[in-house]
N, C-alpha and C positions, 0 to 999 in steps of 0.2 A: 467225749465221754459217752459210755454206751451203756445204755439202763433197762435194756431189755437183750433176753437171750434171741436168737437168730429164731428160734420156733415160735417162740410167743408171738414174733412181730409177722412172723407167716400167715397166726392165726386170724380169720375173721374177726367184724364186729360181733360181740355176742350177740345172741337172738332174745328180745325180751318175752318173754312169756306171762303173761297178767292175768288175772282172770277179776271180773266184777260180781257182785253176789247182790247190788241191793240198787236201788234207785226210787229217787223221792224217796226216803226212809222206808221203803216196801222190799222186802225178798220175794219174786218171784219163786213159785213150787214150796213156801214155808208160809207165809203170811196170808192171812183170808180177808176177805172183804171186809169184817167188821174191823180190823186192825186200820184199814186207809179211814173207813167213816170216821170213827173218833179221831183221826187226825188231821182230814181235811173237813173246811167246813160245809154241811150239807146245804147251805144256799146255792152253792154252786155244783152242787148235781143234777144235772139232766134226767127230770124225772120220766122221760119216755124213751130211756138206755134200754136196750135187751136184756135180759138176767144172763146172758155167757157175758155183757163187758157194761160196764160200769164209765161214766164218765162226769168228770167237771170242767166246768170249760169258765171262762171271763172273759165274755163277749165285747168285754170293753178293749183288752189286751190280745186278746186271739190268743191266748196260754190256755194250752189242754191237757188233761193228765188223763191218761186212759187206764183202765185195767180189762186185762181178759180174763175171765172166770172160766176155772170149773163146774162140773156138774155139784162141786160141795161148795161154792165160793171162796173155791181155793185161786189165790193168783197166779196165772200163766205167763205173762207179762206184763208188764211197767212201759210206756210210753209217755213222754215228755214232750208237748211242741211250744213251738212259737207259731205254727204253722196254720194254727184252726183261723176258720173266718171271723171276722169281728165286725161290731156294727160303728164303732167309734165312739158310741154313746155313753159317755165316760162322766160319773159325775165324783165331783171336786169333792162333795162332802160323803164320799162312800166310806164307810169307815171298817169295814170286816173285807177287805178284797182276798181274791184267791191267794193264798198263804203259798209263794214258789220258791222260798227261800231255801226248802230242803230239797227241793229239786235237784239233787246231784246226787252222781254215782257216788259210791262208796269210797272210789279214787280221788275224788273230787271233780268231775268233770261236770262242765254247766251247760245252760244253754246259754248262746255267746259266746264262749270261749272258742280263740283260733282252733284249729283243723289240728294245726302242729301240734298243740296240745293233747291230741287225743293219742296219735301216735307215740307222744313222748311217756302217755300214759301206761298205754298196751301194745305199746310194737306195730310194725308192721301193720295189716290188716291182712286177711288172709282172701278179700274178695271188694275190690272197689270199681264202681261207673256211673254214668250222668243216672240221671231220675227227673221226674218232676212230681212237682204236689200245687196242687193249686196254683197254677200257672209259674211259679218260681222253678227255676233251674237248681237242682242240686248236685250233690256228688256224696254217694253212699259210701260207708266204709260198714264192712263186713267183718267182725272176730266172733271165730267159734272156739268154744271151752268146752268141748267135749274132753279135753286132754285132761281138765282139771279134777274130771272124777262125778257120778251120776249127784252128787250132794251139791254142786252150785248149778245157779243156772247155764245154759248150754250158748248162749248166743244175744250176742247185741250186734244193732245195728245202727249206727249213727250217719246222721243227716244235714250234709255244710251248705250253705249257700255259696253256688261257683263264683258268681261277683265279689262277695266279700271273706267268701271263706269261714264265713262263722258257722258252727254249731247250731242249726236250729230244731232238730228232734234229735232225743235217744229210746232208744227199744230194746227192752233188756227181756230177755224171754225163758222162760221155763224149758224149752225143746225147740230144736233147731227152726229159725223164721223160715218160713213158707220162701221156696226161690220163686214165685210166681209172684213177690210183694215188689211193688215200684220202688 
């Protein structure tokens, strides 16, 4: 039985085309600084950040959430790790820890989540290779969304660990990531 015409089955795999607009509940190029304060808790802001980038971190978990400001406190990009240092100093009766639950893209992608996931998310990647960050081995994947139009952000860049393949930073950016970034 034959369930496709002779052209169809010619045809490629389509090409998925994705684009992402938000991470940690933040829009890069729409959302300002005061929008992440009232959402994340100010115990965990580093209060010796530079005024272009803003950050919180949980030195117990090494989970960091970064933002790059504008000259108005506008967000440039959203950065997620598992990556930052930690002291281990973790206590049992913390009861407000860093809130990473909305940690995820708008597609849903987390940190942890396999590799394949990201791809199954947004295609392809249009630029992938080794990196490192603090002595871990990664493997970059590159999607620019210039295609999607100047109104989302232009670029993310996600971050796997090559041993296990997991997801451990996302970089969702307002204007194309610097090709000089690890």
């Amino acid at each position: 039985m034959v369930c496709c015409s002779a052209a169809a089955q010619q045809r490629g795999p389509a090409i998925k085309h994705a684009n992402e607009v938000s991470l940690a509940s933040l829009r890069p190029g729409r959302d300002s600084l005061t929008v992440a304060a009232k959402r994340y808790n100010a115990k965990y802001l580093l209060r010796d950040s530079a005024e272009s980038a803003k950050q919180w971190l949980d030195a117990c978990t090494g989970r960091l959430l970064l933002l790059q400001l504008d000259g108005h406190a506008l967000i440039q990009s959203v950065t997620v790790s598992a990556l930052a240092p930690h002291d281990g100093k973790c206590d049992s009766r913390q009861l407000d820890p860093l809130d990473t639950r909305d940690w995820v893209t708008g597609s849903g992608l987390k940190l942890g989540d396999p590799e394949g996931r990201v791809t199954d998310l947004y295609g392809e990647p249009q630029g992938s290779g080794p990196a490192e960050k603090g002595g871990t081995e990664l493997e970059f994947l590159d999607y620019d969304f210039d295609w999607a139009g100047a109104n989302v952000p232009q670029s993310m860049r996600v971050y796997c660990a090559r041993d296990t393949g997991r997801v451990l930073e996302i970089i969702l950016a307002n204007s194309a990531l610097a090709d000089s970034q690890p």
